[in-house]
PLY file of the C-alpha trace (Angstrom):
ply
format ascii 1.0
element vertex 126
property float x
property float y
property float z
element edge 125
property int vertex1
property int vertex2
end_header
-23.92 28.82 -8.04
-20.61 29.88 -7.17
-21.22 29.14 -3.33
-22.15 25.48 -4.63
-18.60 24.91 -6.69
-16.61 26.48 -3.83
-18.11 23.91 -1.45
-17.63 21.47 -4.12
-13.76 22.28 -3.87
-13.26 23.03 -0.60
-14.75 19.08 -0.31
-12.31 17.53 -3.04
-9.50 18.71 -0.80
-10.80 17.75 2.48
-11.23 14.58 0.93
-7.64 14.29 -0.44
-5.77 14.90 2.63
-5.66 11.19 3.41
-4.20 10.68 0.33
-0.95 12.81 1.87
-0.60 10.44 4.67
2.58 7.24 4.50
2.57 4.21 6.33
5.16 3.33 8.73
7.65 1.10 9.20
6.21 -0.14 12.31
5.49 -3.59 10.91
10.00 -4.46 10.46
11.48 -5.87 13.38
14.07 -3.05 13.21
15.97 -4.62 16.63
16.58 -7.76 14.11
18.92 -7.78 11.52
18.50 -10.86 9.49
21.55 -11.91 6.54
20.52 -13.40 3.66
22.17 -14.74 0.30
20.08 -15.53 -2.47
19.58 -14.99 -6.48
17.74 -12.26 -7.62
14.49 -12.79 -8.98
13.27 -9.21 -9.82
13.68 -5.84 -8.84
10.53 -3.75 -9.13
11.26 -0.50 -9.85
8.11 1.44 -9.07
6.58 3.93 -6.70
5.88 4.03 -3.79
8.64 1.89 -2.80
11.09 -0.40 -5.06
10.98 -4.00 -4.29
13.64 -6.28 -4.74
12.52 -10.14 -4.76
15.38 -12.57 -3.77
15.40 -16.16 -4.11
16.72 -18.68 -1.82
17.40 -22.29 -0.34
16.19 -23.57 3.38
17.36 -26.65 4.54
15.62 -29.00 3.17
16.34 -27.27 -0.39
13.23 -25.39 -0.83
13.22 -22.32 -2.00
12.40 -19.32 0.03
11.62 -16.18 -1.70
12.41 -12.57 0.23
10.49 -9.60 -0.80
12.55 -6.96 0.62
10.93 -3.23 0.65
13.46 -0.54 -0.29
12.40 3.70 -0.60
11.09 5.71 -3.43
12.65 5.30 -6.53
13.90 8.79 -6.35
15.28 8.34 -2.85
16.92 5.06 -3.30
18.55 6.52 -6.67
20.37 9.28 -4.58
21.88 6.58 -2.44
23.53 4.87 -5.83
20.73 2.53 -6.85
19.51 2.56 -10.61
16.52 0.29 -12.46
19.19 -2.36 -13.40
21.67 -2.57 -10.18
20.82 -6.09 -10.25
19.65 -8.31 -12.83
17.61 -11.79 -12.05
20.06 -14.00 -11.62
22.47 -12.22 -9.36
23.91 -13.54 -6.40
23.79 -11.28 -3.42
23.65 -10.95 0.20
21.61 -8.97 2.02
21.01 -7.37 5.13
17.11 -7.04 6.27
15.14 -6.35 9.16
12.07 -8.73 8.72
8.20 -8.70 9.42
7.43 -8.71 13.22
4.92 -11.95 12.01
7.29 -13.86 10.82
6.63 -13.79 6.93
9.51 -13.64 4.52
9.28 -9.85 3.61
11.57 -7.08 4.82
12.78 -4.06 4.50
16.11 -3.98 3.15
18.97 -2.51 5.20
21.92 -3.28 2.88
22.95 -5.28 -0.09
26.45 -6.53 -1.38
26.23 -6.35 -5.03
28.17 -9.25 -6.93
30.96 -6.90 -7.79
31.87 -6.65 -4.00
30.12 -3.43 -3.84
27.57 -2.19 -0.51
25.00 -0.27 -1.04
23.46 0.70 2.63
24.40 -0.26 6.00
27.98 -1.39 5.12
28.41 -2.63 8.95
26.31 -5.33 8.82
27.48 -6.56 4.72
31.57 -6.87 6.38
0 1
1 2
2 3
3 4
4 5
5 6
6 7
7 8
8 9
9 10
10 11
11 12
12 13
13 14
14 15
15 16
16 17
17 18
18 19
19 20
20 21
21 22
22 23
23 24
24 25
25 26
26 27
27 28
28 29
29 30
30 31
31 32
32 33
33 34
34 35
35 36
36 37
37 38
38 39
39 40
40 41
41 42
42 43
43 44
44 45
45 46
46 47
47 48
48 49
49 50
50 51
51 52
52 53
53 54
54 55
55 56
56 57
57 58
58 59
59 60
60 61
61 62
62 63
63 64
64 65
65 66
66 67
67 68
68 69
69 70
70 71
71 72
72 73
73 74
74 75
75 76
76 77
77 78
78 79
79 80
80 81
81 82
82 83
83 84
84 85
85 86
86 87
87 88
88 89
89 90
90 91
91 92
92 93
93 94
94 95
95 96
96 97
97 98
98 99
99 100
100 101
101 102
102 103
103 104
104 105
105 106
106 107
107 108
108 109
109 110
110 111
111 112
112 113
113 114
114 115
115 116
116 117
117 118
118 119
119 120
120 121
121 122
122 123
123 124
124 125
């Protein structure tokens, strides 16, 4: 019997070791760096990744929503961000580097807040 529930463990782990594994970032164009200003739909402050949804107008006055891919909560919160840094309704402008296929996702590079200030890549918010 106790063979039978060390095997039993020994499989449970084998089988959560996939569970360890990340995706990449493989799928952001990161050679393009795309600016944006919008409104703020919703930031979604969850794990894995936070996602900030931003809202805004093409030229023929549709609107365009960006659903920008930022880190961990954790990590992003040591760079300065918190659950209400932005509130729908917010006017910002950010920069992203977008899906290779074209979509309107991204992963988020930096943001200027309304308040004037830049959280991220300051470079490309001047």
């Amino acid at each position: 019997m106790p063979k039978a529930i060390t095997m039993a463990a020994l499989v449970a782990v084998l089988m959560s070791v996939p569970a360890f594994g990340h995706h990449s970032h493989s799928m952001f164009d990161r050679d393009t760096t795309l600016m944006v200003t919008g409104t703020v739909d919703t930031l979604d402050w969850t794990n894995p990744h936070v996602w900030l949804h931003v809202n805004t107008i093409d030229e023929g006055g549709g609107v365009v929503r960006w659903s920008l891919e930022l880190g961990s909560p954790a990590q992003i919160a040591r760079r300065g961000w918190r659950p209400r840094t932005v509130s729908p309704g917010d006017v910002v402008s950010v920069a992203l580097n977008p899906l290779f296929n074209g979509e309107t996702i991204g992963s988020l590079v930096g943001i200027a807040l309304p308040d004037g200030t830049h959280l991220g890549e300051e470079e490309f918010l001047n």
